[in-house]
Structures are given as C-alpha cells and as structure tokens.
C-alpha positions as CSV (number, residue, x, y, z in Angstrom):
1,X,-13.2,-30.8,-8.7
2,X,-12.1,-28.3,-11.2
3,X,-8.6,-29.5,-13.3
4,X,-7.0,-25.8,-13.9
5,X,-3.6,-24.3,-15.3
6,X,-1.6,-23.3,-12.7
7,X,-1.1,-19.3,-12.6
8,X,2.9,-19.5,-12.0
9,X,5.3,-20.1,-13.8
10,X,7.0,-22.8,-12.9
11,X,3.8,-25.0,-12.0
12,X,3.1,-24.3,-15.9
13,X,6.6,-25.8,-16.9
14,X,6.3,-28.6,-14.9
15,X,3.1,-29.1,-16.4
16,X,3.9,-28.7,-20.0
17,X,6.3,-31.3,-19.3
18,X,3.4,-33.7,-18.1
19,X,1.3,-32.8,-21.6
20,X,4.7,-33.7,-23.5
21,X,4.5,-37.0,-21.8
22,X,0.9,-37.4,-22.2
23,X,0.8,-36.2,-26.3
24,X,3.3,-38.8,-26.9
25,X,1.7,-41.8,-25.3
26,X,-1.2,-41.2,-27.0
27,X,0.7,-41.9,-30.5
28,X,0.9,-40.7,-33.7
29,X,-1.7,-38.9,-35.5
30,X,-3.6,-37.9,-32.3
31,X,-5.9,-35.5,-31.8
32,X,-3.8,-33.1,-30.3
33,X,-1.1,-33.7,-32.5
34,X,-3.6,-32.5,-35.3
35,X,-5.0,-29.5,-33.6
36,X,-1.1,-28.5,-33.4
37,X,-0.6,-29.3,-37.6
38,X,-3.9,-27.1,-38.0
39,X,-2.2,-24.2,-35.8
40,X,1.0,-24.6,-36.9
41,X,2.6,-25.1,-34.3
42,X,6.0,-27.0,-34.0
43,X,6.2,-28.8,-30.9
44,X,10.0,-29.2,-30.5
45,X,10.3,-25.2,-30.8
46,X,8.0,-25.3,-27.9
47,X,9.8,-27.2,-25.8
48,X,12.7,-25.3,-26.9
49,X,11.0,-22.7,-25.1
50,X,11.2,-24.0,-21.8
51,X,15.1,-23.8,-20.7
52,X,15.2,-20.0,-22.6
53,X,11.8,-19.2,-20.0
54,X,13.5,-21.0,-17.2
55,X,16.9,-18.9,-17.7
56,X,15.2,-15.4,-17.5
57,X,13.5,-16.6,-14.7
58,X,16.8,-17.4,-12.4
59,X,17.5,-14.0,-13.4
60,X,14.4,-12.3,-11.9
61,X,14.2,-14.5,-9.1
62,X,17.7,-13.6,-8.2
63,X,17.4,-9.6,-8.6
64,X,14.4,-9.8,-6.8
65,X,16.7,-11.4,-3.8
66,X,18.7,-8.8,-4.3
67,X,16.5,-6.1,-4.0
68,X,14.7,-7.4,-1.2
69,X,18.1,-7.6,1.0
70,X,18.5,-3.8,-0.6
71,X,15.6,-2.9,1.6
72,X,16.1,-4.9,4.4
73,X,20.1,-2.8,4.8
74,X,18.1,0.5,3.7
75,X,15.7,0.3,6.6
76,X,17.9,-1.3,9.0
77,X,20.2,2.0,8.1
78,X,18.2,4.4,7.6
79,X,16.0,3.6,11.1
80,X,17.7,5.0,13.5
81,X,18.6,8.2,12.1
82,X,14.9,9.0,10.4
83,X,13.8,8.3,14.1
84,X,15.9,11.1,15.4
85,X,14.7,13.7,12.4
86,X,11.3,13.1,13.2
87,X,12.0,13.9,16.8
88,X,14.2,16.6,16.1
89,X,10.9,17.9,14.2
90,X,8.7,18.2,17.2
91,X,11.4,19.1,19.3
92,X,11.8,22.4,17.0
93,X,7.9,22.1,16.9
94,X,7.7,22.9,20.5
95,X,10.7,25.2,20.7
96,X,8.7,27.9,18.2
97,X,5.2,26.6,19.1
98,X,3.4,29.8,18.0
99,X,5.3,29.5,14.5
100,X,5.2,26.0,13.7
101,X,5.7,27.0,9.9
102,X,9.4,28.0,10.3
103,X,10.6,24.3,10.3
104,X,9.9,24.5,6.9
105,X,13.7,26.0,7.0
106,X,15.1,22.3,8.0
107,X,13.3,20.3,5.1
108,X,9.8,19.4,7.2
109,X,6.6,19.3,4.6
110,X,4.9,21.3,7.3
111,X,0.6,21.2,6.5
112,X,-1.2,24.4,7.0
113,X,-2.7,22.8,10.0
114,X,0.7,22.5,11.6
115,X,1.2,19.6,10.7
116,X,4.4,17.9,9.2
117,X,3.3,15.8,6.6
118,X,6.1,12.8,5.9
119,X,6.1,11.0,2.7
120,X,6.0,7.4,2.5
121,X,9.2,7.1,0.1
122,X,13.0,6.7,1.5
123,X,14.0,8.7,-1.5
124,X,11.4,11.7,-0.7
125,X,12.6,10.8,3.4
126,X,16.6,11.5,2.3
127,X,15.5,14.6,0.8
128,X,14.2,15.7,4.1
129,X,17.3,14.2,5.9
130,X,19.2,16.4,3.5
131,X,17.9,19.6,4.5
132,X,17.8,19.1,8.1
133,X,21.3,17.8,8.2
134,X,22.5,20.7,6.2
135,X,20.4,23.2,8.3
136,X,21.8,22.0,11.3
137,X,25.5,22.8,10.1
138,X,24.9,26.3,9.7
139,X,24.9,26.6,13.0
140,X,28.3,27.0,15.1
141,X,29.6,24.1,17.5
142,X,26.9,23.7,19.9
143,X,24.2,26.8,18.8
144,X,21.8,24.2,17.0
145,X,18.7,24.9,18.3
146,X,18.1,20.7,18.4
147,X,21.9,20.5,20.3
148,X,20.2,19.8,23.7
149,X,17.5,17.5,22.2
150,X,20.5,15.5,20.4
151,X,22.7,15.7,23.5
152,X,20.2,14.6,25.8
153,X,19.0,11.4,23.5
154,X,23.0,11.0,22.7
155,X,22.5,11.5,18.9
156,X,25.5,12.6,16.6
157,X,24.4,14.4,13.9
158,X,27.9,13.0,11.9
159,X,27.0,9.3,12.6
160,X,23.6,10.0,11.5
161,X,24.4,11.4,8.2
162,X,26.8,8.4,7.5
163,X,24.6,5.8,8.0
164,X,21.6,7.8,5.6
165,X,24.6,7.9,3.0
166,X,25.1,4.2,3.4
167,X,20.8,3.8,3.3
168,X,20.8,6.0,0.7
169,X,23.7,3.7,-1.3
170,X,21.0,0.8,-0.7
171,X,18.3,2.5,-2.0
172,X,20.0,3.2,-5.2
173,X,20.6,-0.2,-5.2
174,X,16.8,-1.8,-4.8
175,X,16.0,0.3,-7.6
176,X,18.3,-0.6,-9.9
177,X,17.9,-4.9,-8.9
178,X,14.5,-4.4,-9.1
179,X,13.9,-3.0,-12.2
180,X,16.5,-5.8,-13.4
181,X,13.7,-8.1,-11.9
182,X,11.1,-6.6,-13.6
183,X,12.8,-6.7,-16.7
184,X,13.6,-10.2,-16.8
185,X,10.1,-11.0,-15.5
186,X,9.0,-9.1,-19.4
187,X,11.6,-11.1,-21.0
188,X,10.6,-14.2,-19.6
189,X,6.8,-13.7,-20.1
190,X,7.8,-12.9,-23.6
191,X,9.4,-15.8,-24.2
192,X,6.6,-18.0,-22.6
193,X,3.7,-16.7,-24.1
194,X,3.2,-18.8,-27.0
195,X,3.9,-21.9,-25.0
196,X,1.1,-20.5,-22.3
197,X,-1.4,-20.1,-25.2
198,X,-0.4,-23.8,-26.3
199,X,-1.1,-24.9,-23.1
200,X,-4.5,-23.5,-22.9
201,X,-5.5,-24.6,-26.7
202,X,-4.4,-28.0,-25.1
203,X,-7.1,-27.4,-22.3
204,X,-9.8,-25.8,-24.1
205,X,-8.9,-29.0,-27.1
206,X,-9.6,-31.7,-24.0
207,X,-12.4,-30.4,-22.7
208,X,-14.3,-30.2,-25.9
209,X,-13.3,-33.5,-27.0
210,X,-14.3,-35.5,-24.2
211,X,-17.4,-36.2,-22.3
212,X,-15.7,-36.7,-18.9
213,X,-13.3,-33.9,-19.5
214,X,-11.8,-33.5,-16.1
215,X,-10.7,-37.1,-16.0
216,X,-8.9,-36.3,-19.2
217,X,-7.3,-33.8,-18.2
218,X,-6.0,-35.3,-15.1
219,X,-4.3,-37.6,-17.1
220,X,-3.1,-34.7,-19.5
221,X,-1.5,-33.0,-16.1
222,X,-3.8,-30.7,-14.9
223,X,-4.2,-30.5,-11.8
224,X,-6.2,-28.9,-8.9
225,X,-3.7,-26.1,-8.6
226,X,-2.9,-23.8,-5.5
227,X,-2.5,-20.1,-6.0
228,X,1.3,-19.0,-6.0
229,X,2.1,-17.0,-3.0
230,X,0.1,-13.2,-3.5
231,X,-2.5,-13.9,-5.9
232,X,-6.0,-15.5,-5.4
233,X,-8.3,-16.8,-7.0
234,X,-11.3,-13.9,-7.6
235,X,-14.7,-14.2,-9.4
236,X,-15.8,-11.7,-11.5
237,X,-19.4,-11.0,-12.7
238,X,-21.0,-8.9,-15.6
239,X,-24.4,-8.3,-16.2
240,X,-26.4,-9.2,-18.7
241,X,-25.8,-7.3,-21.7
242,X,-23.1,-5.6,-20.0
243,X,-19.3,-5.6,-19.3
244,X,-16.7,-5.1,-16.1
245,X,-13.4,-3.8,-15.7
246,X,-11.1,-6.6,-14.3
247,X,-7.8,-5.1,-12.1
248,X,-4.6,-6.7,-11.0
249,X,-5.1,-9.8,-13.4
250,X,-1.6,-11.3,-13.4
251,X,0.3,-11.8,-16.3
252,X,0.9,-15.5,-17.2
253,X,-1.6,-16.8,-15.7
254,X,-5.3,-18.0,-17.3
255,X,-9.1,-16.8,-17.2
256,X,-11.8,-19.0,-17.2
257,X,-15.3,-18.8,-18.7
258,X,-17.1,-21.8,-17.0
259,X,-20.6,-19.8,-18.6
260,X,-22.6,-22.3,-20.9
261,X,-22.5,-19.2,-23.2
262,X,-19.8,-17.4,-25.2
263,X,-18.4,-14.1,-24.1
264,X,-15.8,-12.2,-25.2
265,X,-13.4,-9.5,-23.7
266,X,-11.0,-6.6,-24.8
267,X,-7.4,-6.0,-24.0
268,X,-6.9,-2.7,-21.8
269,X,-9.2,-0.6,-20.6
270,X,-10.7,1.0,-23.7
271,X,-14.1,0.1,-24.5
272,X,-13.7,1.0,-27.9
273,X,-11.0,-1.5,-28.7
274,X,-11.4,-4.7,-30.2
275,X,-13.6,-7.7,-28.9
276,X,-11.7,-10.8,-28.8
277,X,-14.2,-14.0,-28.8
278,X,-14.3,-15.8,-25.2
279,X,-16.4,-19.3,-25.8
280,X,-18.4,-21.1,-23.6
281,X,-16.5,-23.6,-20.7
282,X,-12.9,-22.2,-22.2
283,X,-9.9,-20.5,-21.2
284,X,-7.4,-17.9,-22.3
285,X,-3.9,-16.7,-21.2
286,X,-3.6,-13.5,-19.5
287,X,-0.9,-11.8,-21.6
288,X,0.8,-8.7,-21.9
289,X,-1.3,-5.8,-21.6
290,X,-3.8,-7.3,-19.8
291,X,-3.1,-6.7,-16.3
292,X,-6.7,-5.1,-16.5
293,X,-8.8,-5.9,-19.0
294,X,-12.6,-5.7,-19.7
295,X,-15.1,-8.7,-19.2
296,X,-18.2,-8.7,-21.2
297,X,-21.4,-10.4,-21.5
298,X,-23.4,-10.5,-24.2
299,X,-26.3,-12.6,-22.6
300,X,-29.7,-10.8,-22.4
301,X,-31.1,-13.6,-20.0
302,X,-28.1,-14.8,-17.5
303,X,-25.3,-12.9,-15.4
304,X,-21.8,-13.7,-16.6
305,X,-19.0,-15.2,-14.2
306,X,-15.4,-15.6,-15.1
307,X,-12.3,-16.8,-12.8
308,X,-8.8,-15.1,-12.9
309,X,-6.6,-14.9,-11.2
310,X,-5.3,-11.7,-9.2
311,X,-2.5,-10.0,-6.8
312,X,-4.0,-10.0,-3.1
C-alpha cells in the first residue's frame, strides 16, 4: 500500500495541514525542521500560502460554474434552431439535387462529394446560422425556397434568429468565464507551487530517512489517495538507455520514480533542453510547463517506470 500526494488541490491543502501537525509534534530541532533550515525555507510563509491558494481557487471553481451553465443555456438555445438549418440544408439539398454545390449561397461548408461538412464549434455553427438566415431574407414574403419546408414543420425563421442571438449572447459568455477560470487556475498554481515542492521534499525526506517509510508517512498524512474526478493514474515506461514523451500530465500534481535507479527528465518537449536529476524511490511536482514532459532512463540493464498522473 503505496502512501502518495494527492493530485488535487485541495486533498494537498488538507494534507499540508496534517504535515504541519505532524512537524510540530515531533519537536524542535527535528529532522524536517533541519531539511527546511538547509533549503531555506520559512515555514510560516508557507502556510501563509494556503488561504492566498485557497482564494484563487473559489475564483476558478466559481467561473468554471459559470461557464458550464453558459453551455448548458447555449445548447438549450441554440438546439432547436440549428436542428432546423440542418434540415433546411437537405431540404435545399433535395430541391437542386443535380447542383448540390449551390447551397454554398446559404452558409453550408458543402464537400466536393456533396457533402455539407458542419463544424463542431457553436461559434463556426452561428456563422453558418448567419448566412442562412440572411439568405433567406432576400427573398420576398413567402418566395424562400425552404418556405414550405419551414411551414410544414411550423418553423419561424424570426423566432429562430432570436433565440441564436440569445445562444450566441451565451457563448460569448462561456468564453469569457472560462478563460477567467483558467486564469485563476495559473494564479493559483502559481501561488501553490513552492508549497507543492515542500510537500514533496517532505515525502522524498521521509522516505529516505526511515526504514518503514510508508508507516511514516502515514503518520506524516499521506494517504492512499483517490484520483480527482478526470485524471488517472497512468504508468509510463522508457527503455533502457532511452526516453518517452509523457502527455496530459496535470499541473499540480506529482510523478513518481519507484525505480531502484536514478532517472532524470526535461521540462517540455525539447530533447535538447536541460536534464533535471530524478532519484531513485522519489517524487517531483508536476509544474508549469510540464503538462508534457520527457521521461528518461539512463539504465543500460532495466526498463524505467514512472507514475503520473493524467487527464482521462
């Protein structure tokens, strides 16, 4: 059973809390106390840290509400009216059937193959809406070639149009909350990633110090952490004498080497920039810049395994 450091956020401020109360029942002068003094590292300012972290955090966590009810009134909008366009598309499909290209005039991405080829974004889907609404308004009250397709399936082309402004109003909307979010996720990983590398000295300190390391560390506050909600656990494996790209690593969270050997890795994806030292049965945080990052092994005789954690 494995004692790790949990990958979110808030499982790590709980758990620096249960270090704090650790470090100061083992007294003064201890040995963690003097890794700190050799770092120099001022415990209070990392504590400080904590309610500053926590703050930014609200922040994210409430854009990200925000933008995820900005969908929910895009789609729910938006629905209707981007059902009728797409039938209004085959409907003029099969009213010119041996010119399929000329309902390239309403807005439709029509494929060589006759195809129309919709995009996957609402903002590249309004465009669309835009054109086909407008195209349709050039003709006079009732000459629409799609009138009898929107008569018979009781669509108003009006009603249509102000429910894709309202969609549209959302959309602006999610973008603008969720880039807040992501924002405020920086500025809090910023803030809590010198406490995060504490944490993981603190780790690394324990394990080497003591025989029966995981029992330590139990006591310390590690725990046998679950994965937050969208990330997972993954294995990773370099050859000998050989490296590997690692993808989707989350920021915040920690790698493991569990190899009786050191290893070492380099932030990015250049494997010309600089190898950082990995040591044998240690961790490190994964920080800015690091969402991918390369693994390497500088064994001749054994395959290399790390443990990081990643989106799903």
């Amino acid at each position: 059973m494995r004692r790790v450091i949990e990958s979110n956020f808030l499982g790590q401020i709980d758990l620096l809390g249960r270090i704090d109360t650790y470090k100061t029942g083992l007294g003064a002068g201890n040995y963690i106390e003097t890794m700190l003094t050799n770092e120099g590292i001022v415990w209070t300012n990392i504590m400080a840290a904590i309610p500053l972290a926590k703050a930014k955090n609200t922040l994210k966590l409430s854009f990200a509400a925000a933008s995820h009810n900005d969908i929910e009134q895009r789609n729910s909008k938006s629905k209707g009216p981007l059902s009728h366009m797409l039938g209004g598309g085959q409907n003029l499909k099969s009213i010119n059937p041996s010119n399929v290209g000329s309902i390239s005039g309403w807005g439709f991405p029509v494929l060589a193959s006759g195809k129309i080829k919709y995009p996957s974004k609402f903002s590249d889907m309004y465009v669309i809406w835009q054109a086909y609404f407008a195209k349709d308004g050039t003709y006079g009250v009732g000459l629409s070639p799609i009138q009898p397709y929107n008569t018979a399936n009781k669509i108003v082309m009006g009603d249509d149009n102000v429910l894709m402004l309202a969609a549209k109003g959302f959309d602006d909307s999610f973008i603008t909350d969720d880039a807040s979010s992501v924002a405020n996720t920086a500025l809090r990983n910023g803030i809590w990633e010198i406490p995060l590398g504490v944490i993981v000295k603190i780790y690394n300190l324990i394990k080497t110090t003591n025989k029966s390391a995981q029992t330590v560390l139990g006591l310390a506050g590690f725990k046998v952490a679950a994965n937050a909600p969208g990330h997972r656990n993954q294995t990773t494996k370099a050859m000998q004498t050989d490296s590997t790209l690692v993808h989707g690593a989350i920021i915040g969270s920690v790698a493991y080497n569990n190899n009786n050997f050191d290893c070492w890795y380099i932030k990015g994806t250049n494997p010309l920039g600089t190898k950082i030292p990995f040591p044998k049965n240690s961790a490190i945080a994964v920080t800015k810049g690091m969402s991918q990052f390369i693994f390497g092994n500088p064994n001749a005789l054994e395959i290399a395994k790390i443990l990081v954690t990643v989106r799903r």
